[in-house]
Backbone and ligand atoms as CSV (ligand in chain L), in Angstrom:
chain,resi,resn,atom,element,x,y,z
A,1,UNK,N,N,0.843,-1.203,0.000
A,1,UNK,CA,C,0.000,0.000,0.000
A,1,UNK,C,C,0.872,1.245,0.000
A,2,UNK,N,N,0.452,2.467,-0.658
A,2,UNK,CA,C,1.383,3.674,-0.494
A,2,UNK,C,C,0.659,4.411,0.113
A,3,UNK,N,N,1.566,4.446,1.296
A,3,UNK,CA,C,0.458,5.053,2.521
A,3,UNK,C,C,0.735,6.513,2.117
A,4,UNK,N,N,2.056,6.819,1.853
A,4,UNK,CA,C,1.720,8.386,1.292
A,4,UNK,C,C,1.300,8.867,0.428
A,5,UNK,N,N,0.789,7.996,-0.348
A,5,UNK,CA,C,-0.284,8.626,-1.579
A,5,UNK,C,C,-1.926,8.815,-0.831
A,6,UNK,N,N,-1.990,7.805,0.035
A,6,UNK,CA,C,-3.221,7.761,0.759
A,6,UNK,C,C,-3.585,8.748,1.640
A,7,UNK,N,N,-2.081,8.974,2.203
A,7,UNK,CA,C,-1.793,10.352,3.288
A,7,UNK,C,C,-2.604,11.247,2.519
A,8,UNK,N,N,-1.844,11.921,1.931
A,8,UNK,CA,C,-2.060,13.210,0.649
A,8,UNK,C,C,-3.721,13.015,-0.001
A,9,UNK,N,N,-4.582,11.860,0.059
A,9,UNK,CA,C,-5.400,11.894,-0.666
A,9,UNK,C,C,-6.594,12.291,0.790
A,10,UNK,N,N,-6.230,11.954,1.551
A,10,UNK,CA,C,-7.542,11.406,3.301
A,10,UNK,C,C,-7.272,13.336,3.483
A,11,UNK,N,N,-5.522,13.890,3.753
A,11,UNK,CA,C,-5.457,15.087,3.873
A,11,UNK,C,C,-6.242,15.875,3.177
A,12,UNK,N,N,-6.018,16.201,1.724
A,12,UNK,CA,C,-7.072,16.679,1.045
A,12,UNK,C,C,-8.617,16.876,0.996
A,13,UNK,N,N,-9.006,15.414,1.050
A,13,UNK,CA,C,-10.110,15.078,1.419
A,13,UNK,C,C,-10.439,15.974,2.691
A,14,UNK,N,N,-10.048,15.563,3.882
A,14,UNK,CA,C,-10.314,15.910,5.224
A,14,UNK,C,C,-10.157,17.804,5.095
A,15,UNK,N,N,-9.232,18.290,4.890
A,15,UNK,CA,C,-9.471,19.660,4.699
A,15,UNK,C,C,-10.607,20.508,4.134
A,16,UNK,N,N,-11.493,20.106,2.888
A,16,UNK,CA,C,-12.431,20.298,3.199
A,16,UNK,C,C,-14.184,20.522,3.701
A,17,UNK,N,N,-13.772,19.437,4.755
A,17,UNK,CA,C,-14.626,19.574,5.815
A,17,UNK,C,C,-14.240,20.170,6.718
A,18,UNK,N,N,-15.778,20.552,7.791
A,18,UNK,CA,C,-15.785,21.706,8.555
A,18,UNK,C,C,-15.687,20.399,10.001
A,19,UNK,N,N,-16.638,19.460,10.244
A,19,UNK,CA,C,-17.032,18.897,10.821
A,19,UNK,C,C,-16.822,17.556,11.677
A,20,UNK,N,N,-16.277,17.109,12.953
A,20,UNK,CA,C,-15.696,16.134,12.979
A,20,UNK,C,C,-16.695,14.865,12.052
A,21,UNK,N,N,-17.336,15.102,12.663
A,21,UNK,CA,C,-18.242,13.865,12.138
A,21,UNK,C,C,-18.420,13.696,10.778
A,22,UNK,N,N,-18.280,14.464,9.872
A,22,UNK,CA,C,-17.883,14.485,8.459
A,22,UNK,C,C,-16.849,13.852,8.388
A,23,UNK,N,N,-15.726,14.192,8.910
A,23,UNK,CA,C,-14.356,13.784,8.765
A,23,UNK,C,C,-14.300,12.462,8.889
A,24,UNK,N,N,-14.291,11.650,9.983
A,24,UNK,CA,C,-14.855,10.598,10.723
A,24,UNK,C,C,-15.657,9.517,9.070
A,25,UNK,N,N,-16.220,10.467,8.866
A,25,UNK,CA,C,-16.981,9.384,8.166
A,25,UNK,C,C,-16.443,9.524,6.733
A,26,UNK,N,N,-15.961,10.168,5.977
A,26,UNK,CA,C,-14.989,10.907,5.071
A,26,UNK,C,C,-13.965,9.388,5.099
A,27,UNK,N,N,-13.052,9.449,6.627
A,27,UNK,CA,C,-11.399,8.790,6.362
A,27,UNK,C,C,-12.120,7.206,6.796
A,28,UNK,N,N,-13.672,7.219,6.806
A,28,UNK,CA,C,-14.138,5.805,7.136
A,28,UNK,C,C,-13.921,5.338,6.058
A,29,UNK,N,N,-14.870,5.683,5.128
A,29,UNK,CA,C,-14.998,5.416,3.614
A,29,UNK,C,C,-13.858,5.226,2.662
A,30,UNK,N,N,-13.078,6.473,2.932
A,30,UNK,CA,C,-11.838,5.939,2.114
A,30,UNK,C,C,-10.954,4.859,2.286
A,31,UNK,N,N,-10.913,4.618,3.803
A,31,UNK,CA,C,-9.967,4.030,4.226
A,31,UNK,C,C,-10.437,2.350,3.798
A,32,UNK,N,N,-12.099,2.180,3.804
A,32,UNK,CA,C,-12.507,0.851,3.381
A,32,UNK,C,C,-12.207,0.895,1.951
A,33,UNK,N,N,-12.570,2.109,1.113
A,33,UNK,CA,C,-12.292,1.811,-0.385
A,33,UNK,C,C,-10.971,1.581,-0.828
A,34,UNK,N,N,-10.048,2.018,0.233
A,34,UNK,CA,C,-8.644,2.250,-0.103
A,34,UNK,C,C,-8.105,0.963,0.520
A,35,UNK,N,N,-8.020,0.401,1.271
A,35,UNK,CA,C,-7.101,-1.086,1.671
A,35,UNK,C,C,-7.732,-2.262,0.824
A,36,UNK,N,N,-6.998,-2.837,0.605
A,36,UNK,CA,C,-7.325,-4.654,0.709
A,36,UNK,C,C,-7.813,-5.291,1.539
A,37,UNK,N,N,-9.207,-6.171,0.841
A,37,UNK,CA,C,-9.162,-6.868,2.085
A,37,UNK,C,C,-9.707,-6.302,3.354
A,38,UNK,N,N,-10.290,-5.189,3.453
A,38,UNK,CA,C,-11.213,-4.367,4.920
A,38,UNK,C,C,-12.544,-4.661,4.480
A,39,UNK,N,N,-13.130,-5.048,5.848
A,39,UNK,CA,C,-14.692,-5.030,5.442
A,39,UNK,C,C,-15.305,-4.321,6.834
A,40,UNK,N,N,-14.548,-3.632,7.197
A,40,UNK,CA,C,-14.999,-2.519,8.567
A,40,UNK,C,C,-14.061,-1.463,8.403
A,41,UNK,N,N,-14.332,-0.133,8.655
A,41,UNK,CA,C,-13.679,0.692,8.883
A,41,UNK,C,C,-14.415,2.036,9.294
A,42,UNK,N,N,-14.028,2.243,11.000
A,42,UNK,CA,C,-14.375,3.663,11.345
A,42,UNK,C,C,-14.126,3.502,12.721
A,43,UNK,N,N,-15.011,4.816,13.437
A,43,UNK,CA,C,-14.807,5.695,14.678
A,43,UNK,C,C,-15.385,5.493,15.589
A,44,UNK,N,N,-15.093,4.986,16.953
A,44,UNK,CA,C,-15.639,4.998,18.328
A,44,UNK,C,C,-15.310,6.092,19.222
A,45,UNK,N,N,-15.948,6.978,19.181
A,45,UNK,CA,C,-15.613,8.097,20.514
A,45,UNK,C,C,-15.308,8.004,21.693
A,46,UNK,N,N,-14.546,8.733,22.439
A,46,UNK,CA,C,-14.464,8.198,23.912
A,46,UNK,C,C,-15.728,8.907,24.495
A,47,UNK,N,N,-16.259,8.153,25.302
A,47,UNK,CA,C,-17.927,8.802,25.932
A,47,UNK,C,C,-18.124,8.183,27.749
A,48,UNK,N,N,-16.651,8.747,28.519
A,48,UNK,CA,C,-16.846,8.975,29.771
A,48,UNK,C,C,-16.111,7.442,29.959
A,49,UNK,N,N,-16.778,6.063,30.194
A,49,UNK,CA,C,-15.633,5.656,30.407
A,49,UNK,C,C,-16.215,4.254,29.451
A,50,UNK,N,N,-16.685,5.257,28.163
A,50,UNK,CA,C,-17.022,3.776,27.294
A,50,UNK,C,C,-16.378,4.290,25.990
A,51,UNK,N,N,-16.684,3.531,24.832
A,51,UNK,CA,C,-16.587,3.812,23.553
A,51,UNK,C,C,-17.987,4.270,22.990
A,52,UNK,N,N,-18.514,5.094,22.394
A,52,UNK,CA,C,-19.773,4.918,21.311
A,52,UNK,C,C,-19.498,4.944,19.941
A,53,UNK,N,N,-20.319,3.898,19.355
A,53,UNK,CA,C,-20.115,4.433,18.126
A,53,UNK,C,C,-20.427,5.924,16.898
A,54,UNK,N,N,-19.761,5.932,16.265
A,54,UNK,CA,C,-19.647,6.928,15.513
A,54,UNK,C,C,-19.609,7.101,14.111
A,55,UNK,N,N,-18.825,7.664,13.429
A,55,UNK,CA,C,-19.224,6.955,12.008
A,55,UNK,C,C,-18.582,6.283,11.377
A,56,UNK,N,N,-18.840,4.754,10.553
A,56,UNK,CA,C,-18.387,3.886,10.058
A,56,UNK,C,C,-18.626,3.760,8.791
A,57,UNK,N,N,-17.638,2.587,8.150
A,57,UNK,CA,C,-18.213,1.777,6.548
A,57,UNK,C,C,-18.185,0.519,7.119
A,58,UNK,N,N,-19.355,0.088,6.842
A,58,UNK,CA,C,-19.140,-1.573,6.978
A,58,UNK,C,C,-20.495,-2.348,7.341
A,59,UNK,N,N,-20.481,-3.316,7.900
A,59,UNK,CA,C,-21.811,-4.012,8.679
A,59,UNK,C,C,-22.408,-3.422,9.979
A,60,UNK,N,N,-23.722,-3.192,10.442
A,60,UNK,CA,C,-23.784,-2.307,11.136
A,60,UNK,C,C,-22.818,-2.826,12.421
A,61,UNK,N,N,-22.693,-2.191,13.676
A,61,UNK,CA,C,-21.776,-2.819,14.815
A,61,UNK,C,C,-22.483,-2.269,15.959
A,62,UNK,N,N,-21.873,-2.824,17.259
A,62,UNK,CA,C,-22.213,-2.370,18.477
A,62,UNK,C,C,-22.509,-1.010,18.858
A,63,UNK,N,N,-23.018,-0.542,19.510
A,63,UNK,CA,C,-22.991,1.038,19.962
A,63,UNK,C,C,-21.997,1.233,20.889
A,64,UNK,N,N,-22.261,0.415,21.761
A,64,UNK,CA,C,-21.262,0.803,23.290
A,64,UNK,C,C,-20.436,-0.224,23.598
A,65,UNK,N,N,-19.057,0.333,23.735
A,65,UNK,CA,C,-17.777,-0.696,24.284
A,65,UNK,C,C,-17.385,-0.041,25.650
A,66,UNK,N,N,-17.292,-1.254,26.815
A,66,UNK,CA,C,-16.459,-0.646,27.978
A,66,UNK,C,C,-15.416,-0.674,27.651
A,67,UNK,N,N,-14.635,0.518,28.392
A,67,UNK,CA,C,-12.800,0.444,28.659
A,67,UNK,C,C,-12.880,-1.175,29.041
A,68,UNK,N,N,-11.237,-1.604,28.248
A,68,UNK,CA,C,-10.783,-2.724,28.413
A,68,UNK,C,C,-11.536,-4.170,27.688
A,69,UNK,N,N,-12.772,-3.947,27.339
A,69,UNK,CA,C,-13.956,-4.812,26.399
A,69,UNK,C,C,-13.184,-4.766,24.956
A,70,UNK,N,N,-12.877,-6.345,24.530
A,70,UNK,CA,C,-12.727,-6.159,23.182
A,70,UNK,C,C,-11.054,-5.692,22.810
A,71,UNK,N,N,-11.092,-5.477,21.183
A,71,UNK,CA,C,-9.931,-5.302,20.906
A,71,UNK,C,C,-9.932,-3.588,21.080
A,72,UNK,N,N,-11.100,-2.850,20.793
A,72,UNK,CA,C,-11.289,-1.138,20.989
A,72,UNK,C,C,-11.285,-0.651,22.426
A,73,UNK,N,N,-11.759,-1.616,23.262
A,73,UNK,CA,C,-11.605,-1.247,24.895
A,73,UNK,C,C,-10.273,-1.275,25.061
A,74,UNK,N,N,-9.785,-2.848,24.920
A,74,UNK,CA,C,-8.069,-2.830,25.004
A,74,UNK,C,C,-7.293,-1.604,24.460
A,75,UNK,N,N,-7.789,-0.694,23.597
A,75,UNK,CA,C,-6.716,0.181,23.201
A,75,UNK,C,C,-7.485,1.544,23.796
A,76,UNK,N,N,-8.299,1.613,23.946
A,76,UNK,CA,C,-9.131,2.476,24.853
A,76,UNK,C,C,-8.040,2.593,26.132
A,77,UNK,N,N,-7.847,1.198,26.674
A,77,UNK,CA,C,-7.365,1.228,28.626
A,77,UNK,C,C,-6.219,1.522,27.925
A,78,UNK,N,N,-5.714,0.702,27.010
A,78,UNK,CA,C,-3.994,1.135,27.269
A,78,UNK,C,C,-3.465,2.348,26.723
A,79,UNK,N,N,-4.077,3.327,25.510
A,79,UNK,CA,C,-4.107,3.734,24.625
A,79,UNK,C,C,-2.857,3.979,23.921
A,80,UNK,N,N,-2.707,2.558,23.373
A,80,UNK,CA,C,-1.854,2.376,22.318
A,80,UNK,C,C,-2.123,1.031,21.295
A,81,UNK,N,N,-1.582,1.150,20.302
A,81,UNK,CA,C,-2.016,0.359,19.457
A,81,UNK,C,C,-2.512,-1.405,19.215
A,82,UNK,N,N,-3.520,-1.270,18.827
A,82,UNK,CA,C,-3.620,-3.349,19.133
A,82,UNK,C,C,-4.183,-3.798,17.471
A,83,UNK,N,N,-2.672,-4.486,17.192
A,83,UNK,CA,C,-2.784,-5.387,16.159
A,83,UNK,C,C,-2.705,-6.446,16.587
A,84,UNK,N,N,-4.290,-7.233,16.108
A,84,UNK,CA,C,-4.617,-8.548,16.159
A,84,UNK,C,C,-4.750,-9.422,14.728
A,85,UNK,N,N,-3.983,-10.407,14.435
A,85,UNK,CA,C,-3.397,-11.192,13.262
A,85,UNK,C,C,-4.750,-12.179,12.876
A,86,UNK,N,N,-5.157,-12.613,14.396
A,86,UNK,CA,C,-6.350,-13.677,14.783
A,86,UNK,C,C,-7.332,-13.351,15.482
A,87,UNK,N,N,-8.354,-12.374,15.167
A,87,UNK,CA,C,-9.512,-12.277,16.040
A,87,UNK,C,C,-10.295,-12.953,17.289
A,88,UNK,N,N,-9.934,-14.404,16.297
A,88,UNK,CA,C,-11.024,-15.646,17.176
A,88,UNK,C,C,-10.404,-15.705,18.246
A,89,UNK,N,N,-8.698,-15.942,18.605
A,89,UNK,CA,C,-8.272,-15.896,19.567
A,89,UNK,C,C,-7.429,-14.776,20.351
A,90,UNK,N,N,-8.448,-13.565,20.423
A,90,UNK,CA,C,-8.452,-12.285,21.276
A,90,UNK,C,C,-9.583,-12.490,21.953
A,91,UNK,N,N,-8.607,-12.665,23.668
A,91,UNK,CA,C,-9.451,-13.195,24.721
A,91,UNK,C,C,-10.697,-11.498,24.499
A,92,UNK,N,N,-12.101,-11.756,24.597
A,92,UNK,CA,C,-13.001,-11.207,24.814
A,92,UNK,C,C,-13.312,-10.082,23.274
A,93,UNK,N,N,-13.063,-10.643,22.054
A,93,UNK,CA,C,-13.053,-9.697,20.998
A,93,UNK,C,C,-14.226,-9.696,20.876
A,94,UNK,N,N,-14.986,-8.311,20.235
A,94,UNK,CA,C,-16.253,-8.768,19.933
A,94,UNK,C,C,-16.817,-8.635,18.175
A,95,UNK,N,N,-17.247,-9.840,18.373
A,95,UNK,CA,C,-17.484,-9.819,16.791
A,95,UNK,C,C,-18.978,-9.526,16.089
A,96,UNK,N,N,-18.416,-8.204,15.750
A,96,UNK,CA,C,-19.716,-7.638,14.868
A,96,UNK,C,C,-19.937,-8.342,13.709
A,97,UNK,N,N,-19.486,-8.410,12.877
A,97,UNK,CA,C,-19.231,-8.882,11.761
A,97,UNK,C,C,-18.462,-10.176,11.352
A,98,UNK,N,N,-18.533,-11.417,11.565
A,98,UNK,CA,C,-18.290,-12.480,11.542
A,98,UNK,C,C,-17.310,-12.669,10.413
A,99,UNK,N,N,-17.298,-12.441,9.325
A,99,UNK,CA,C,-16.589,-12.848,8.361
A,99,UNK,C,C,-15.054,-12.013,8.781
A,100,UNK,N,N,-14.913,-10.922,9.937
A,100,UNK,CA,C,-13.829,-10.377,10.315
A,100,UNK,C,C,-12.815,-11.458,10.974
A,101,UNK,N,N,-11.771,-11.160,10.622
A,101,UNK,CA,C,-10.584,-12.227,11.068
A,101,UNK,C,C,-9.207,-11.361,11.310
A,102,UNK,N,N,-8.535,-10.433,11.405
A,102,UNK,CA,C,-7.542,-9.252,11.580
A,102,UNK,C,C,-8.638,-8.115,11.814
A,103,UNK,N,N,-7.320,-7.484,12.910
A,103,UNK,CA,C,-7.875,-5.709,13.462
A,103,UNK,C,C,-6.998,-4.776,13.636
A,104,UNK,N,N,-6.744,-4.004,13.401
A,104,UNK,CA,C,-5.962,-2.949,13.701
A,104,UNK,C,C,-6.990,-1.752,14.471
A,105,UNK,N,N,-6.090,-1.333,15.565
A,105,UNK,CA,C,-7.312,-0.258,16.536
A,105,UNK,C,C,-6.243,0.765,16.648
A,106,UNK,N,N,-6.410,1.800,16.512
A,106,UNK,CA,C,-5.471,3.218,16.747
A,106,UNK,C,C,-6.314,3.962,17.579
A,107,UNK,N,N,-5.369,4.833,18.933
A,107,UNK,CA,C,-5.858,5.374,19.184
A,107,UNK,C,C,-5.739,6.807,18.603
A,108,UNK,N,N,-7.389,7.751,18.978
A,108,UNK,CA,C,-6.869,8.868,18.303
A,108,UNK,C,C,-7.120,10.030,19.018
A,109,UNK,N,N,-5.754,11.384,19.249
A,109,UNK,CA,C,-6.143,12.356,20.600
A,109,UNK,C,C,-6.601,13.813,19.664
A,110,UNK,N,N,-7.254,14.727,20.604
A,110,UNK,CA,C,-7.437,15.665,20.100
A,110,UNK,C,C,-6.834,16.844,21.117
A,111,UNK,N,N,-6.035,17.843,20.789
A,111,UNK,CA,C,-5.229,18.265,21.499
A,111,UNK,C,C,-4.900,17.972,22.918
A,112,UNK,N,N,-4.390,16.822,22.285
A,112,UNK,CA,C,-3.450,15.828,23.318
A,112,UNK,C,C,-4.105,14.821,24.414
A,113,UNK,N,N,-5.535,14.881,24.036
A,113,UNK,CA,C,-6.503,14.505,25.359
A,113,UNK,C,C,-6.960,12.788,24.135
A,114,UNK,N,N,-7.180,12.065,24.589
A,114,UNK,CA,C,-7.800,11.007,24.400
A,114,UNK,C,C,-9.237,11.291,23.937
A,115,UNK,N,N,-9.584,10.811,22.489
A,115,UNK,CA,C,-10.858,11.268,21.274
A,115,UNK,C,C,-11.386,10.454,21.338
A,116,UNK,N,N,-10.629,9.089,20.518
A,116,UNK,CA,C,-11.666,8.729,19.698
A,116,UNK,C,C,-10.731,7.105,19.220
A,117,UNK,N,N,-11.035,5.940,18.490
A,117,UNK,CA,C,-10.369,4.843,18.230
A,117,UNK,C,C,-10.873,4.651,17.056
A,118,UNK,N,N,-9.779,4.495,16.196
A,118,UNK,CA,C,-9.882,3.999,14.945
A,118,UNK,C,C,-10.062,2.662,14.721
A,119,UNK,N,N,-10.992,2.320,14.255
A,119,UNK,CA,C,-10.868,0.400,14.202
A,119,UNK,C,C,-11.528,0.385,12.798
A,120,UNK,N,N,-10.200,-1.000,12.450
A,120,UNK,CA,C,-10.508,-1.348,10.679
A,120,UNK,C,C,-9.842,-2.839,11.113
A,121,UNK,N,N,-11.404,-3.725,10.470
A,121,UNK,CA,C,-11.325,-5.100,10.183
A,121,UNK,C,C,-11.155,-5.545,9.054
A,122,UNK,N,N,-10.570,-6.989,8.980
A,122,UNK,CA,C,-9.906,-7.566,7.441
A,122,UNK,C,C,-10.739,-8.879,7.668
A,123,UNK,N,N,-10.980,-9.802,6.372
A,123,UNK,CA,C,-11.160,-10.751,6.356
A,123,UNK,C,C,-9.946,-11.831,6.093
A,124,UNK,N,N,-8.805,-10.946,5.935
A,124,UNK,CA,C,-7.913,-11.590,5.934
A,124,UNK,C,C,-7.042,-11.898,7.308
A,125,UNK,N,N,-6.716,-13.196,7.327
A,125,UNK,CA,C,-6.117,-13.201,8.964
A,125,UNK,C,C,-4.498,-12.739,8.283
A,126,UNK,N,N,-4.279,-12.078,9.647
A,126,UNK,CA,C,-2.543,-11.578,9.793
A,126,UNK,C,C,-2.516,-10.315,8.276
A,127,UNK,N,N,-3.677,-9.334,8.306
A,127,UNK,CA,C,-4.174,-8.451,7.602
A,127,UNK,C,C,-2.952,-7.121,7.354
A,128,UNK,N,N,-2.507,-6.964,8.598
A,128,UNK,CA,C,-2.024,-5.551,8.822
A,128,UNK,C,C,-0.779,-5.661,9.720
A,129,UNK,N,N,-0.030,-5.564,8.771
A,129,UNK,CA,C,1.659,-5.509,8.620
A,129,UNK,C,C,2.011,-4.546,9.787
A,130,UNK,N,N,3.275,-4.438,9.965
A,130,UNK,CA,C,4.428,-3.470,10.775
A,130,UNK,C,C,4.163,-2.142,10.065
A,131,UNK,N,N,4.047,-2.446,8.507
A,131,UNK,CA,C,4.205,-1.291,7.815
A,131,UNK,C,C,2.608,-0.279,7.791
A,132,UNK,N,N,1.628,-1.294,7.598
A,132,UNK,CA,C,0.562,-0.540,7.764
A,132,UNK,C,C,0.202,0.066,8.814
A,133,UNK,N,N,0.490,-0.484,9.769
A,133,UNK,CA,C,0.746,-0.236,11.119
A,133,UNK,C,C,0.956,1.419,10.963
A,134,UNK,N,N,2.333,1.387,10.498
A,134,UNK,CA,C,2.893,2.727,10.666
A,134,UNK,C,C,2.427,3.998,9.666
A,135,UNK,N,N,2.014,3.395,8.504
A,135,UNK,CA,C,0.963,3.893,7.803
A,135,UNK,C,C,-0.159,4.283,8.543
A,136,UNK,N,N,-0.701,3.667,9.133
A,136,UNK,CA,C,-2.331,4.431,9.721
A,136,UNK,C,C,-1.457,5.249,11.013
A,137,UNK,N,N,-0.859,5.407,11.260
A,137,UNK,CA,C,-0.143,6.161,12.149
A,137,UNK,C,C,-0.366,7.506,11.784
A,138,UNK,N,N,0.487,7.270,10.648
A,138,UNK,CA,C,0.782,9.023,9.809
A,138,UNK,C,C,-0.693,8.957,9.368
A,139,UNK,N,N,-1.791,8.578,8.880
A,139,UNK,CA,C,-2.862,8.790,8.827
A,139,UNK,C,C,-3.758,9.374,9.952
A,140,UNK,N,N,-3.940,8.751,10.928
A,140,UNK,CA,C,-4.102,9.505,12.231
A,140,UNK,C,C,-3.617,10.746,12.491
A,141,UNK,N,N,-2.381,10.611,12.363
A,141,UNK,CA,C,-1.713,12.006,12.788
A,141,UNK,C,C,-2.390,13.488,12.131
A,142,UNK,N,N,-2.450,13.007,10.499
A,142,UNK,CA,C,-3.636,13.664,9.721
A,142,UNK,C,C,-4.914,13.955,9.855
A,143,UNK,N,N,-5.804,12.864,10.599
A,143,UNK,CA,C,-7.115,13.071,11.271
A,143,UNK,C,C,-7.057,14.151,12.371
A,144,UNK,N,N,-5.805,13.756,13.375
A,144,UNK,CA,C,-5.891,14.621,14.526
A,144,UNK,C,C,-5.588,15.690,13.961
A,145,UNK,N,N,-5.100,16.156,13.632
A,145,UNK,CA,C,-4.470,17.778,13.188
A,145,UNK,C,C,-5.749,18.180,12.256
A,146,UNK,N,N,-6.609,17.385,11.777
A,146,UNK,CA,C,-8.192,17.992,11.053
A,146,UNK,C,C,-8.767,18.499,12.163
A,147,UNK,N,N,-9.019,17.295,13.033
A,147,UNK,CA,C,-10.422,17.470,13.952
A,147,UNK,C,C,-9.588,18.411,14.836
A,148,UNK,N,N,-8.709,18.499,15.182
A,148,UNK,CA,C,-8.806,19.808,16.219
A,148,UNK,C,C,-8.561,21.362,15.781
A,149,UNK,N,N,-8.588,21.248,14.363
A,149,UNK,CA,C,-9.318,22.722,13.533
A,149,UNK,C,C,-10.861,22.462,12.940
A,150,UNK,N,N,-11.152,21.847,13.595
A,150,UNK,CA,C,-12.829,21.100,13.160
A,150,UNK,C,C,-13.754,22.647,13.552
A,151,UNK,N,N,-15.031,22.861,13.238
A,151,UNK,CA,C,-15.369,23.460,13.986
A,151,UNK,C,C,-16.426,23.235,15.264
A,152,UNK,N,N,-16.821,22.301,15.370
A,152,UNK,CA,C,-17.210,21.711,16.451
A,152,UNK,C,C,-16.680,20.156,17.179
A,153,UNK,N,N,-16.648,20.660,18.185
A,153,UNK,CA,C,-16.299,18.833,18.971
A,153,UNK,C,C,-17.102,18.132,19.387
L,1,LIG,N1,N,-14.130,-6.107,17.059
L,1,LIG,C1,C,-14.189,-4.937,17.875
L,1,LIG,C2,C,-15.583,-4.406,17.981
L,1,LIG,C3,C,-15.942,-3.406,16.953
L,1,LIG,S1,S,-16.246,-4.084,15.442
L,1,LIG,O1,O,-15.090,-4.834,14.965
L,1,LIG,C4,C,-16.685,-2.971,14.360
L,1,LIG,C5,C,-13.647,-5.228,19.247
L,1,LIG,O2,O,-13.391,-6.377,19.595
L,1,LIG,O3,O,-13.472,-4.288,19.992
């Protein structure tokens, strides 16, 4: 994948919108049209000491995750990254979407405070490399620097 072509395309994109929740649903969409192999991709907010959902591409999913619930809680409590190769065996994952088998969860801050979690599922097991990894990194980094010139939070 060329994550910096993707960079440059989500940036663009994301600039102009005004709105997180535009945005949100903007780097959902691309990000499913843009990988291999994703059949989930989007945003859980932090909402006190849960996740809610927010806006996605994919099968519909849960509304509410506790801290530590799942592969999005797990990166919720720790807030740092959880690549899972094997879904089935992530003690307590929860599976919205069944045909999901790999996850990648990012967390994402908005001037510097804990936002929001990126989660994108694969049907492919062992989906999301070292490299993509570091790819949705610099992608994030791009989201955050949108949403906190957003005009509402
Ligand atoms: N699998 C996630 C739940 C969200 S869905 O994948 C969209 C988890 O275990 O946290």
């Amino acid at each position: 994948m060329n994550y910096d072509a993707l960079c440059k395309e989500i940036g663009e994109g994301l600039e102009k919108l005004n709105y997180i929740y535009s945005m949100f649903s903007y780097a959902s969409v691309l990000l499913k049209e843009r990988l291999d192999g994703v059949n989930w991709a989007g945003f859980y907010r932090v909402n006190g000491d849960k996740l809610s959902l927010s806006a996605y591409s994919g099968k519909p999913a849960c509304e509410e995750i506790k801290f530590g619930r799942g592969v999005c809680g797990k990166c919720a409590e720790t807030k740092e990254v959880q690549r899972v190769d094997n879904v089935h065996e992530f003690k307590g994952h929860i599976a919205c979407d069944s045909a999901s088998n790999s996850e990648i969860v990012l967390p994402v801050f908005m001037n510097g405070k804990f936002y929001a979690v990126l989660d994108i599922d694969s049907t492919e097991f062992s989906r999301f490399t070292e490299e993509d990894e570091k790819g949705l990194k610099e992608i994030v980094k791009i989201i955050e620097k949108e949403i906190e010139a957003a005009l509402n939070y």
